[in-house]
C-alpha positions in Angstrom: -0.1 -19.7 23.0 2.5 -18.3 20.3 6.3 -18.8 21.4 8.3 -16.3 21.3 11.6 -16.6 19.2 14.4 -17.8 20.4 16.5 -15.1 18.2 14.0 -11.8 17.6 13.3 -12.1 14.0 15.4 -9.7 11.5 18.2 -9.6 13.7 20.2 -11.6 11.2 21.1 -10.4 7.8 21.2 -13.7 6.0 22.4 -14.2 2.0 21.3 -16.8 0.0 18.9 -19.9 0.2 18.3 -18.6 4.1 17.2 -15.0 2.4 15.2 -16.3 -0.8 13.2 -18.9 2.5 12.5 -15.2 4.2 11.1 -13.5 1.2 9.4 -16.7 0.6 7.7 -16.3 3.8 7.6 -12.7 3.9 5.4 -12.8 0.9 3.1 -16.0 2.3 2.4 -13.7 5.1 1.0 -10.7 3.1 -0.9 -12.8 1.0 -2.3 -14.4 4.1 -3.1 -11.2 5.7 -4.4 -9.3 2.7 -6.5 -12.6 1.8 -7.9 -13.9 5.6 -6.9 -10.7 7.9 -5.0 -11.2 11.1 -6.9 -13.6 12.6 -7.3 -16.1 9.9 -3.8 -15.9 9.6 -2.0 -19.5 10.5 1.5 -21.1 10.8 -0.3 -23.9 8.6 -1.1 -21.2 5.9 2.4 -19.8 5.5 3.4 -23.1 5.5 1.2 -24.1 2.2 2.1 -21.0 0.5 5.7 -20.9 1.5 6.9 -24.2 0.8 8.6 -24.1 3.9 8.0 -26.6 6.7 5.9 -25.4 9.7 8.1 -26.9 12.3 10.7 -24.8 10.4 8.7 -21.6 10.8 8.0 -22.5 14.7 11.6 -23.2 15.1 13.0 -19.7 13.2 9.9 -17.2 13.8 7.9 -18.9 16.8 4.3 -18.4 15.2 2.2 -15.8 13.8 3.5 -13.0 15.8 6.9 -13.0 14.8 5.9 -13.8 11.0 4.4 -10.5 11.1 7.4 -8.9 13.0 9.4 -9.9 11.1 8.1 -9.5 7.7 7.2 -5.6 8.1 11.5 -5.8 9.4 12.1 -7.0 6.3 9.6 -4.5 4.3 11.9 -1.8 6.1 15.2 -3.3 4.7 14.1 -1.5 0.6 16.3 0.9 -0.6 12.9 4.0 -0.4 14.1 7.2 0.1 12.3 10.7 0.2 11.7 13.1 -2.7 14.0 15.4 -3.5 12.2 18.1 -5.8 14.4 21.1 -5.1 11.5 22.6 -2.6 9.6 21.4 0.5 6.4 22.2 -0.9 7.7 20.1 -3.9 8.9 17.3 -1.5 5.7 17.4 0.7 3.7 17.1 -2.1 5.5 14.4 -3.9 5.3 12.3 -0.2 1.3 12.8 -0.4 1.2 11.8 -3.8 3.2 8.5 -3.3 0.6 7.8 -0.6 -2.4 8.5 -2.6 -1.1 6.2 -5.9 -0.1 3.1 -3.2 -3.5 2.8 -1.4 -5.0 3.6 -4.9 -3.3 0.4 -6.6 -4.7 -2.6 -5.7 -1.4 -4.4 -6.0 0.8 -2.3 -4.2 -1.9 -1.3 -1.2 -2.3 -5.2 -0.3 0.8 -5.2 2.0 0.9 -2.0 3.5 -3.1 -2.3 4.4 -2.9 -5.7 5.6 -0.1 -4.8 8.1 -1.6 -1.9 9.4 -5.0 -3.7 9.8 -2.9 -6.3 11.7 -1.7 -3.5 14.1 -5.2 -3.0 15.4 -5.5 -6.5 16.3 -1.9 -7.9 17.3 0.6 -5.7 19.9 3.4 -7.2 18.0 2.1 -6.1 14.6 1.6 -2.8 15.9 5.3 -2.4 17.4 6.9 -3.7 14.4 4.8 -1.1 12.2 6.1 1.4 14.8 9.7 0.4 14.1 9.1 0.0 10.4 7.4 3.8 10.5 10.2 5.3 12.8 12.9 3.9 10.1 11.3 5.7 7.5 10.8 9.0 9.3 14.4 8.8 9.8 15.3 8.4 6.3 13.4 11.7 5.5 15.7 13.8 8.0 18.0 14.8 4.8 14.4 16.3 3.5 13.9 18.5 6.5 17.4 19.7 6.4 17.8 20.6 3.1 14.7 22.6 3.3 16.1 24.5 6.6 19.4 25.4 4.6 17.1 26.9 2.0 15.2 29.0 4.4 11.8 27.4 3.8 11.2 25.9 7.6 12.5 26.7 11.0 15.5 25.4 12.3 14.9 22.6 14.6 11.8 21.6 12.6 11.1 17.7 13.2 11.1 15.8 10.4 8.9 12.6 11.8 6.4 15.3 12.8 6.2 17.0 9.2 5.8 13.6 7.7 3.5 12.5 10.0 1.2 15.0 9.3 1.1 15.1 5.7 0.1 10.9 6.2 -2.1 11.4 8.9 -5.1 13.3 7.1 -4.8 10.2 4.4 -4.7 7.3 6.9 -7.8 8.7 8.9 -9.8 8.7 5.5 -8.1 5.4 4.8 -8.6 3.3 7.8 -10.8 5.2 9.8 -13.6 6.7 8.1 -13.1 4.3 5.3 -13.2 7.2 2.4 -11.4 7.1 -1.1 -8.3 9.3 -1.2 -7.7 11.4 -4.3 -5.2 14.0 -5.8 -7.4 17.0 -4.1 -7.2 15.4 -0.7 -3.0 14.8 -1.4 -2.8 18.3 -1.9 -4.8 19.5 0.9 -2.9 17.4 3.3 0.9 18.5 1.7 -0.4 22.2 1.4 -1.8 21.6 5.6 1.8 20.5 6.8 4.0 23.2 5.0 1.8 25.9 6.3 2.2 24.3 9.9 6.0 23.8 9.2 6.4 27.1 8.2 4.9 28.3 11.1 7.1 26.6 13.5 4.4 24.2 14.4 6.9 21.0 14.7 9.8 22.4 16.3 10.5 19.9 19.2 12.7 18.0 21.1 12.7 15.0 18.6 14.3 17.3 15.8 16.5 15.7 13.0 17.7 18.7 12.0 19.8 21.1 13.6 18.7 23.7 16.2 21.6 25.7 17.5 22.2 27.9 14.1 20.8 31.0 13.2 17.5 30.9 11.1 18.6 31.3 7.9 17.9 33.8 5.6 14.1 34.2 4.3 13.2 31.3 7.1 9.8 32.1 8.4 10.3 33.8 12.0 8.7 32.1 14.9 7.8 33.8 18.1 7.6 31.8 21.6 
């Protein structure tokens, strides 16, 4: 039975020989899952690759679970930030792309596939991939706005959702049907979500951007 930490994992900001041990086992933990998967994942295998103690990594993390927790909390703490082309076709486009060249490198796919493998094994995996995901949609807000104040979506548009569905067509190739991803298939799935953001399709609740202005000029009408 994994023990669950006394302190939830990432809650500290720690400088340092404490931050330097994280990354340490941060980076055991991706190797581990990219090399064994989830379930050949063990406390004794971060350990070994770690160089840090495995009554240490009981004591801080509580076992396997909270590795993974709090390694993908750490993955979100990068300085990424969205495109900023001077168009939302430009920006959608560049976001597909970015997706297509990481799952395309072997090097720089290893962690992101490993944790979202994880997901579909391990609760905890999959709720700290929903927290690392839901950072990341926030940092695009800035994308959606700027692309309201230049008339190209709908006020209100959501920004999570318009990300969301430029990813989603390249995920399901990725980790469903288990298909290569290419430059035709980034474009198809960029060119996809602007048509659906320019026809209103993600205005919702959930909205990053601001709904209570008047569509600006050259905005694409929407109709209830």
């Amino acid at each position: 039975m994994v023990r669950e930490p006394a302190t939830p994992p990432g809650t500290v900001r720690p400088g340092g020989r404490t931050a330097r041990t994280r990354t340490a086992v941060r980076d055991a933990v991706i190797t581990g899952l990219a090399d064994h998967g989830y379930p050949g994942l063990t406390v004794e295998y971060v350990a070994e690759h770690s160089g840090v103690h495995k009554t240490t990594l009981y004591r801080r993390w509580g076992g396997v679970e909270g590795l993974i927790v709090d390694a993908l909390d750490l993955a979100g703490e990068d300085s990424w930030t969205p495109p900023d082309t001077g168009t939302l076709e430009g920006d959608l486009r560049a976001l597909a792309t970015e997706v297509t060249t990481t799952f395309n490198d072997p090097t720089t796919a290893a962690a992101p596939g490993a944790f979202i493998a994880a997901a579909f094994q391990s609760e905890h995996a999959a709720q700290g991939l929903h927290t690392f995901y839901r950072e990341r949609f926030n940092r695009c807000g800035p994308l959606i706005e700027r692309a309201v104040q230049r008339g190209e979506a709908p006020p209100g548009t959501d920004a999570a959702a318009v990300v969301s569905a430029v990813s989603a067509p390249l995920f399901f190739r990725l980790f469903i049907t288990r298909e290569p991803i290419d430059a035709t298939d980034a474009e198809r799935s960029a060119l996809a979500a602007l048509a659906a953001t320019r026809a209103g399709a993600f205005i919702g609740s959930g909205s990053t951007t601001p709904t209570k202005q008047q569509s600006p000029a050259g905005a694409t009408p929407v109709t209830d």
